[in-house]
DODRENBA-438050 format. One record per residue (C-alpha): residue in three letters; chain; y, z, x. Coordinates in nm, 4 decimals. Example, Ala and Ser with C-alpha at 12.3 -4.5 7.8 and 13.67 -1.06 7.14 Angstrom:
<pts>
PT code unit    north       up     east
PT  ALA    A  -0.4500   0.7800   1.2300
PT  SER    A  -0.1060   0.7140   1.3670
</pts>
This chain:
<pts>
PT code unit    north       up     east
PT  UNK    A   4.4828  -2.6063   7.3486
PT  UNK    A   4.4336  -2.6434   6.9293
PT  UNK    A   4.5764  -2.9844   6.9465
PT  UNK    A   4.3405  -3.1029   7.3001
PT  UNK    A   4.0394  -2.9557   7.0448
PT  UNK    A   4.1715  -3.1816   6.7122
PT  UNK    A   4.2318  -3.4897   6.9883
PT  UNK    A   3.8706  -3.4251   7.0902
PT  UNK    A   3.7179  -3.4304   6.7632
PT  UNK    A   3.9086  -3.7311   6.6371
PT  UNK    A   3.7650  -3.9290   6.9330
PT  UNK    A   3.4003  -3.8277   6.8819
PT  UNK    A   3.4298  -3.9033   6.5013
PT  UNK    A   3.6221  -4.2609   6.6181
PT  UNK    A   3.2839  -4.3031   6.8311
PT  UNK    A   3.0291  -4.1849   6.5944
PT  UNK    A   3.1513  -4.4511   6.3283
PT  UNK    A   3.1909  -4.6978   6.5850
PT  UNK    A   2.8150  -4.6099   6.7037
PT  UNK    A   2.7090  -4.6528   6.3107
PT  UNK    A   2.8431  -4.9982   6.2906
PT  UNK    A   2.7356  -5.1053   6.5763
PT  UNK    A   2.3725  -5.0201   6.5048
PT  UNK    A   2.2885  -5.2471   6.3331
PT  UNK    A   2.4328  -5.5450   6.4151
PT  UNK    A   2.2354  -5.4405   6.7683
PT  UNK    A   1.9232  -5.4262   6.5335
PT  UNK    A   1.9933  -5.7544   6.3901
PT  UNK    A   2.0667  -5.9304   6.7252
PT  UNK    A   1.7819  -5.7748   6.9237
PT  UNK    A   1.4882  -5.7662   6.7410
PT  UNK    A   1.2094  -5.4906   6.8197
PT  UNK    A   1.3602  -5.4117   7.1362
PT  UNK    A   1.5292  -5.0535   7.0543
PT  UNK    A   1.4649  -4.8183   7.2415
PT  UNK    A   1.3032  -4.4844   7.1360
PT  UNK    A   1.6081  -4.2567   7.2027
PT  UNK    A   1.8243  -4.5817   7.0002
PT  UNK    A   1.5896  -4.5167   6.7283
PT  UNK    A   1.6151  -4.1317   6.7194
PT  UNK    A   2.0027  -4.1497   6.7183
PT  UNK    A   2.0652  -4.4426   6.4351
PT  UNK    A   1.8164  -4.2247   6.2082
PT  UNK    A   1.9769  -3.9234   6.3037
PT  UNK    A   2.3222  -4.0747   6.2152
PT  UNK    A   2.2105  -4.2380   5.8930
PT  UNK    A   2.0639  -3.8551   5.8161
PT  UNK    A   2.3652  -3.7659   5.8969
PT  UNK    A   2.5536  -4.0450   5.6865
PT  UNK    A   2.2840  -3.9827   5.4083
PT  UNK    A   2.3758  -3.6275   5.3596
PT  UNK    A   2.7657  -3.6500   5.3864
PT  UNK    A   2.6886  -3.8576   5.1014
PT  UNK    A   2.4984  -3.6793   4.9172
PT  UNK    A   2.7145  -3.3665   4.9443
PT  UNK    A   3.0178  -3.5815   4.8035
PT  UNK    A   2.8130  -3.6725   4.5367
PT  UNK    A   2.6909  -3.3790   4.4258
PT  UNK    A   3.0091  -3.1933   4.4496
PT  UNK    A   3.1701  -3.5091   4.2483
PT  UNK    A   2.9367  -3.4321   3.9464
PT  UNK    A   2.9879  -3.0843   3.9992
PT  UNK    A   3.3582  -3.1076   3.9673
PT  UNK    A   3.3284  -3.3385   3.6183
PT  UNK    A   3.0582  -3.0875   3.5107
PT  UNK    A   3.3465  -2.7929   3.5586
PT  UNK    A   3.5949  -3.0649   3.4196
PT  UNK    A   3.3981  -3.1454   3.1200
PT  UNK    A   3.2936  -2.7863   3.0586
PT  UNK    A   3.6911  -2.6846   3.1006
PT  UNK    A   3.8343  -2.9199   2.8269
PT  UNK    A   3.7495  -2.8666   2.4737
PT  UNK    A   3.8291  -3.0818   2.1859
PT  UNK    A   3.8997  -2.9405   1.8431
PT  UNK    A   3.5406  -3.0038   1.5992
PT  UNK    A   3.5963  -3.1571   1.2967
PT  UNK    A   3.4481  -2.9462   1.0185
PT  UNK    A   3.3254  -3.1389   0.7270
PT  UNK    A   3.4865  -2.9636   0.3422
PT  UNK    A   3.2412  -2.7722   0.2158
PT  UNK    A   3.2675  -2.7127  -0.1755
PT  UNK    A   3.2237  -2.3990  -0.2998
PT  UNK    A   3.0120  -2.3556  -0.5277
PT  UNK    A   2.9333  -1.9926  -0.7420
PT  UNK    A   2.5714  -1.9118  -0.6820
PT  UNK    A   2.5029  -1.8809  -1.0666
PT  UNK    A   2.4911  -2.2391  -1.0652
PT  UNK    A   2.1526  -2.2511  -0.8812
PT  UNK    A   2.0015  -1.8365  -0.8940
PT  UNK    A   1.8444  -1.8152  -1.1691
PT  UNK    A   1.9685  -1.4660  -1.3623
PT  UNK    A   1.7271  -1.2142  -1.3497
PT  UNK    A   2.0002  -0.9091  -1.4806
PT  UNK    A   2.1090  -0.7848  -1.7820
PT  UNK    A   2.4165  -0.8034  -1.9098
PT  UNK    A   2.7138  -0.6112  -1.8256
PT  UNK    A   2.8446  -0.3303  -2.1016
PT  UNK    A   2.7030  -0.0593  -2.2653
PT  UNK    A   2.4931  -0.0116  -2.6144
PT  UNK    A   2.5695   0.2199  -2.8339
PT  UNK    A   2.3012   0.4170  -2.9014
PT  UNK    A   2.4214   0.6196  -3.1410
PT  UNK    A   2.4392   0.3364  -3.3799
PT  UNK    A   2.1309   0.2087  -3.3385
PT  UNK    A   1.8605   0.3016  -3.6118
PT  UNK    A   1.6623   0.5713  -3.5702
PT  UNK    A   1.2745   0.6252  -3.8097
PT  UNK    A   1.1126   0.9617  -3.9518
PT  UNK    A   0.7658   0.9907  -3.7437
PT  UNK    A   0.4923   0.9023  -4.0052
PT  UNK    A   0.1530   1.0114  -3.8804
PT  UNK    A  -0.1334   0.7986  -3.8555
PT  UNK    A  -0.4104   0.7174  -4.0348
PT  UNK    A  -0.7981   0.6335  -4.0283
PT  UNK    A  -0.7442   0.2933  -3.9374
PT  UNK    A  -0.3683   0.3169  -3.8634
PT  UNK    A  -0.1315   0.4704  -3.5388
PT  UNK    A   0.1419   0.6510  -3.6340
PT  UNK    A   0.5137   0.6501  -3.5517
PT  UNK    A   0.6915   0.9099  -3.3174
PT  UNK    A   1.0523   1.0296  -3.3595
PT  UNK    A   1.2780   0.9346  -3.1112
PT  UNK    A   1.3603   1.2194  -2.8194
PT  UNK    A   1.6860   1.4350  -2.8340
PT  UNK    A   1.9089   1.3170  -2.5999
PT  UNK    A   1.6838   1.0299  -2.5276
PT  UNK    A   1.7827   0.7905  -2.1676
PT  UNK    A   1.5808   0.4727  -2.2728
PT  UNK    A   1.4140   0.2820  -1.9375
PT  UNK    A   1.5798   0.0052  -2.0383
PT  UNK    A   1.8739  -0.1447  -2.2738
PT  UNK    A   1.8938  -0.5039  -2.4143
PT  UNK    A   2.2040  -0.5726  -2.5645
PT  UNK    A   2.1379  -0.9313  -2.6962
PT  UNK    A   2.0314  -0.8230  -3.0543
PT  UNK    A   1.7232  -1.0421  -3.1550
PT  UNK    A   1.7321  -1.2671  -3.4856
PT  UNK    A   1.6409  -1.1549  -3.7987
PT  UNK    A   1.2981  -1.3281  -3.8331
PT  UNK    A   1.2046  -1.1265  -3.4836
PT  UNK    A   1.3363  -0.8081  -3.6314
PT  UNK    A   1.0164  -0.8354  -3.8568
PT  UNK    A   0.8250  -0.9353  -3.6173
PT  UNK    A   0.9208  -0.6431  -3.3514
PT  UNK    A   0.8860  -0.3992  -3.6148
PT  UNK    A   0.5086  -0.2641  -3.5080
PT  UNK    A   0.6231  -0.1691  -3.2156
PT  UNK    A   0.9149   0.0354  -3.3302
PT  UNK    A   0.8491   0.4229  -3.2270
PT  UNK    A   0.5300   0.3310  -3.1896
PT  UNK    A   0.2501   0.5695  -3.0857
PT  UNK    A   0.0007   0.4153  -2.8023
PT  UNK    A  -0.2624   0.6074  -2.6698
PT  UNK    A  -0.1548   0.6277  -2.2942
PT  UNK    A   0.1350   0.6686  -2.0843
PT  UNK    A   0.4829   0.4442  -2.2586
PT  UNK    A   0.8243   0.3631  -2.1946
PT  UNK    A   1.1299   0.3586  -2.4514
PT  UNK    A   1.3439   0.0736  -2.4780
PT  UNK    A   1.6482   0.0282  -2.6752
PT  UNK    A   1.6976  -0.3311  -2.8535
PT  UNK    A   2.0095  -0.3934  -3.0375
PT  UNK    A   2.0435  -0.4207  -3.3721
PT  UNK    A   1.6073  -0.3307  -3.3607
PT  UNK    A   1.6073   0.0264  -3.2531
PT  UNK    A   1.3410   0.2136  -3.0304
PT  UNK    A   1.0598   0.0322  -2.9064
PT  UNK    A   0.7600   0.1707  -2.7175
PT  UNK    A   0.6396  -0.0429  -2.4295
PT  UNK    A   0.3002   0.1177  -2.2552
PT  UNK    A   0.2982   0.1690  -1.8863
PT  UNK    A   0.0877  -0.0286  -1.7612
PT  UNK    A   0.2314  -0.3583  -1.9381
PT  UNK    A   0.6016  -0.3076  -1.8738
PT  UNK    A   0.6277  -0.5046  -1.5604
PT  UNK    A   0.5336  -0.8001  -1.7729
PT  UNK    A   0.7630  -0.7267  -2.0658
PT  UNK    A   1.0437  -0.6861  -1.8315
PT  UNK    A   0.9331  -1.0196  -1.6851
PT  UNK    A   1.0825  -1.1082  -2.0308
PT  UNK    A   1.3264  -0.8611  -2.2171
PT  UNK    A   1.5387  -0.8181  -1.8356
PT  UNK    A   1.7033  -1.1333  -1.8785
PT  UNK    A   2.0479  -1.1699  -2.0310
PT  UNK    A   1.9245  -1.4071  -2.2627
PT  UNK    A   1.5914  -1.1891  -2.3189
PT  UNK    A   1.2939  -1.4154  -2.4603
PT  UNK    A   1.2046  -1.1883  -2.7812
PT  UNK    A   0.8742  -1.4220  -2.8293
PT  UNK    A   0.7718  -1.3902  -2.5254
PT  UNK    A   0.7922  -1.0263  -2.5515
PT  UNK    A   0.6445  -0.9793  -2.8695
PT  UNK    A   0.3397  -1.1419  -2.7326
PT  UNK    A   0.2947  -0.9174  -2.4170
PT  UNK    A   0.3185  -0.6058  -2.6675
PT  UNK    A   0.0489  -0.7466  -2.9234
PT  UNK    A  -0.1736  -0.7816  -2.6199
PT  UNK    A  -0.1414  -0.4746  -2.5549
PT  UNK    A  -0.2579  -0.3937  -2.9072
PT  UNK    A  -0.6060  -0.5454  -2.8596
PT  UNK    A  -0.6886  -0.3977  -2.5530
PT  UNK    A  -0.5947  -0.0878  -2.6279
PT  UNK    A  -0.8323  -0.1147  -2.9053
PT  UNK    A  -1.1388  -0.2565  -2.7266
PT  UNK    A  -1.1656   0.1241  -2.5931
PT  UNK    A  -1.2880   0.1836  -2.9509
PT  UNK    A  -1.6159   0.0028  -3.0838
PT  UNK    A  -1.5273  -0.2630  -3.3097
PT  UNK    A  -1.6925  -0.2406  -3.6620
PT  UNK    A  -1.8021  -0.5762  -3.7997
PT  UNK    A  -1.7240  -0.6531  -4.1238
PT  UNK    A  -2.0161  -0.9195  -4.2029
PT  UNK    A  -1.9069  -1.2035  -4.4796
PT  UNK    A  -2.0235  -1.1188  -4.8450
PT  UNK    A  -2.2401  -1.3936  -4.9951
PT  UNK    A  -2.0079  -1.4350  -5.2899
PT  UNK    A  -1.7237  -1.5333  -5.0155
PT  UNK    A  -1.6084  -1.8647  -4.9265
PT  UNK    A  -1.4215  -2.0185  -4.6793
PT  UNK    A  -1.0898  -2.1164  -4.7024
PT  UNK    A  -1.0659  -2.3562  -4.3799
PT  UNK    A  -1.3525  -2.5071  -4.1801
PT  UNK    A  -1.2958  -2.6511  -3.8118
PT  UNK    A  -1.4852  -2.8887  -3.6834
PT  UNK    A  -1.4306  -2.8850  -3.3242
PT  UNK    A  -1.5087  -2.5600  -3.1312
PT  UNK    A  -1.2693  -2.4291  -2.8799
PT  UNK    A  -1.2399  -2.5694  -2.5277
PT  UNK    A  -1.3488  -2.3213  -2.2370
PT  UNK    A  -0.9883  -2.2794  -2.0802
PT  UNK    A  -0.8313  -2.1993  -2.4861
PT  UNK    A  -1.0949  -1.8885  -2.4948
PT  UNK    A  -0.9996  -1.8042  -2.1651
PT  UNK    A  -0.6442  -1.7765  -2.2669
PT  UNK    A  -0.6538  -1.6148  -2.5822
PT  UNK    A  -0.9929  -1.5137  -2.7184
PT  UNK    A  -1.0818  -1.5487  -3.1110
PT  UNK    A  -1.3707  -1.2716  -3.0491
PT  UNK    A  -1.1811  -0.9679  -3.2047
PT  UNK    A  -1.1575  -1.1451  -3.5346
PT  UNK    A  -1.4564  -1.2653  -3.5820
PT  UNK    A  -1.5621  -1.0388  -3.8805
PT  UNK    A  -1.2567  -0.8226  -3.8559
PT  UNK    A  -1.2201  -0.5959  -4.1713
PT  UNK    A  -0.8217  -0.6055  -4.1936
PT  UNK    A  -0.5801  -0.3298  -4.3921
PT  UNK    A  -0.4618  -0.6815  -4.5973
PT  UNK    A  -0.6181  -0.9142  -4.7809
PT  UNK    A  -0.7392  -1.1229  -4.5621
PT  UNK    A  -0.9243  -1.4687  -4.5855
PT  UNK    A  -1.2751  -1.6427  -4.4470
PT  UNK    A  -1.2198  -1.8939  -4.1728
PT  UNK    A  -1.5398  -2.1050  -3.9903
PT  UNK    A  -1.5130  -2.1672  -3.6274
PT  UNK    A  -1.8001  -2.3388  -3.4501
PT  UNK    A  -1.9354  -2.1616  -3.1924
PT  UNK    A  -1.7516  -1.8766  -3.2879
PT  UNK    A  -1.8502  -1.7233  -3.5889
PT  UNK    A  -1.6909  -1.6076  -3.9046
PT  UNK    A  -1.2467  -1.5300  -3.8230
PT  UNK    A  -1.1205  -1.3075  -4.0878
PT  UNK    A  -0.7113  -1.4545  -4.0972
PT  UNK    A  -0.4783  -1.2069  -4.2769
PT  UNK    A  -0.3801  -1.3705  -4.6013
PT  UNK    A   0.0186  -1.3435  -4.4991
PT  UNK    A  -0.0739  -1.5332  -4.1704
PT  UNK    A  -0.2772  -1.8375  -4.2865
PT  UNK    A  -0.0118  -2.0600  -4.2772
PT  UNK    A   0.0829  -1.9921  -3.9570
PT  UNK    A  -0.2568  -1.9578  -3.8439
PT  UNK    A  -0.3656  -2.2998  -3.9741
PT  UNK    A  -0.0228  -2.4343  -3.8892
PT  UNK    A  -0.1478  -2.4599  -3.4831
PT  UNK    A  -0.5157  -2.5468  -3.6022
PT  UNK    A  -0.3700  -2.8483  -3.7784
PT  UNK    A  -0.3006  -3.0590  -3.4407
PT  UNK    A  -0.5486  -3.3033  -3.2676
PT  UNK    A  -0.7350  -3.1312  -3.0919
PT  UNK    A  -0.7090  -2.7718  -3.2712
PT  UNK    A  -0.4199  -2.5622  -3.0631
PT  UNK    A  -0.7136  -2.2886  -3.0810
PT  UNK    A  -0.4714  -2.0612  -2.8230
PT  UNK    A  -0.1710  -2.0697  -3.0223
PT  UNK    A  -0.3925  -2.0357  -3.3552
PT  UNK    A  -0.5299  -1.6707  -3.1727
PT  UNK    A  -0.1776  -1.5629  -3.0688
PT  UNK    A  -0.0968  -1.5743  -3.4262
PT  UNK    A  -0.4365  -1.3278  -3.4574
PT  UNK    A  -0.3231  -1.1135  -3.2058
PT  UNK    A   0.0548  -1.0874  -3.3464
PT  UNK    A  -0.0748  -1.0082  -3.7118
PT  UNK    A  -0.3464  -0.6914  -3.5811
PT  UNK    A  -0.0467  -0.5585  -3.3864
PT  UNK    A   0.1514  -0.5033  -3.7347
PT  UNK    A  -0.1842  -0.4610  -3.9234
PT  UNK    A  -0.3055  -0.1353  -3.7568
PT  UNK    A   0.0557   0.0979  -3.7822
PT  UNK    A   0.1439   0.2797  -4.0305
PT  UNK    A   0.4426   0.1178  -4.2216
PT  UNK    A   0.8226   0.2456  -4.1932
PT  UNK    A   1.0756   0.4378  -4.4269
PT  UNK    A   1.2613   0.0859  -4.4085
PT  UNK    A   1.1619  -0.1968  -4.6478
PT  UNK    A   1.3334  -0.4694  -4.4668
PT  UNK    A   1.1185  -0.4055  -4.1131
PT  UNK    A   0.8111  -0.3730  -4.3253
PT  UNK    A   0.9160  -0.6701  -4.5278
PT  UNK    A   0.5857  -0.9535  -4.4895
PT  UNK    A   0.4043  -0.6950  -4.2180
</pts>
């Protein structure tokens, strides 16, 4: 019986092909003259024919799809250097190790004065907010000296400088100093800057007494160019204009500014930026700034920090 049934489908597959060839040679030979149940069973054997196709072609891409998908070949990976990331973060940490603290050096407290802030004694048992133990030059030992122990009116923080001692850095201006002492190469100038600013502002709470220029005075240096908009916007020359200093000080003329009062161990420096073309009238003020910080503390036990201050 199974073989009459697989005899039986062989011949009707034999006929169906033979019924697709012959179609349309029929076509060709004959013209229009199929009939409609011709036309019905060519289109239903091309279907047919269409879709066997289709199947084998689908299941062709399917199976180089699976093939493709199966087989792998090994990726080439291009040699990647290493390289340490120092190289292109810029350090923002301080250095490893410890200071000692017990060698650095330590001030009596001098109280203040009219005119003058006085120094505090460093805290038993004293954990400083911060520790820098690059030890600045000697030039910016001098010139970090006000702000050793110093006394500010508000809330401060202690730091610990090597080789300097205890400085006092007020709350509200120790993000920026850290911006410049928390590096391992810490950028003293920078800091000594940020702490003199702090000087005149803390000041400006307190009305400024004019000292107005006696007629017998004269001026030691005259400017002729007034300065530019963005230079009094960076540093302004306002709180020395008739400053009465705890130095000798000297008569300067600035146009459109008034009478500056320099200290007399400052002029150089002073007229050292206003030398250029044009005037360097923000680096000239700086210099201002720097010498009211060490004008208005009182000085310390230690000539060599209160050396030139």
């Amino acid at each position: 019986m199974r073989t009459f049934n697989l005899a039986s489908a062989s011949v009707a597959a034999l006929a169906l092909m033979a019924l697709y060839d012959a179609t349309p040679a029929s076509a060709r030979g004959h013209g229009s003259s199929f009939s409609s149940s011709s036309s019905r069973s060519v289109s239903s054997t091309r279907s047919f024919a269409r879709v066997a196709t289709n199947k084998t072609f689908v299941k062709s891409v399917s199976n180089n799809t699976l093939r493709r998908a199966v087989v792998h070949k090994p990726l080439k990976l291009a040699k990647i250097n290493k390289v340490p990331t120092s190289s292109f973060v810029k350090k923002t940490t301080l250095s490893t190790g410890k200071l000692n603290f017990a060698k650095l050096p330590l001030h009596k407290a001098v109280v203040g004065k009219a005119n003058l802030v006085g120094r505090l004694s460093v805290p038993k048992n004293l954990t400083p907010k911060l520790a820098l133990l690059k030890a600045p030059n000697a030039a910016l030992h001098l010139r970090l000296a006000p702000f050793v122990q110093r006394h500010w009116k508000g809330a401060f923080f202690w730091v610990a400088v090597a080789g300097v001692g205890y400085l006092t850095v007020p709350e509200l201006y120790y993000d920026r100093f850290y911006r410049c002492a928390g590096l391992d190469e810490p950028d003293y100038e920078a800091c000594i800057g940020v702490l003199s600013l702090a000087v005149i502002e803390e000041e400006d709470a307190v009305r400024r007494v004019r000292y107005p220029m006696p007629p017998t005075a004269t001026y030691r240096y005259t400017s002729t160019v007034a300065p530019t908009m963005e230079a009094t916007q960076t540093c302004s020359l306002a709180p020395f204009v008739e400053r009465k200093w705890n130095r000798e000080f000297v008569w300067v003329q600035i146009p459109q500014t008034g009478n500056v009062t320099v200290p007399e161990d400052y002029y150089d420096r002073f007229t050292g930026k206003m030398g250029t073309e044009p005037p360097n009238y923000s680096e000239a003020c700086k210099v201002l700034v720097e010498a009211a910080a060490a004008d208005s503390v009182v000085a310390m036990a230690s000539p060599d920090l209160n050396r030139r201050l």
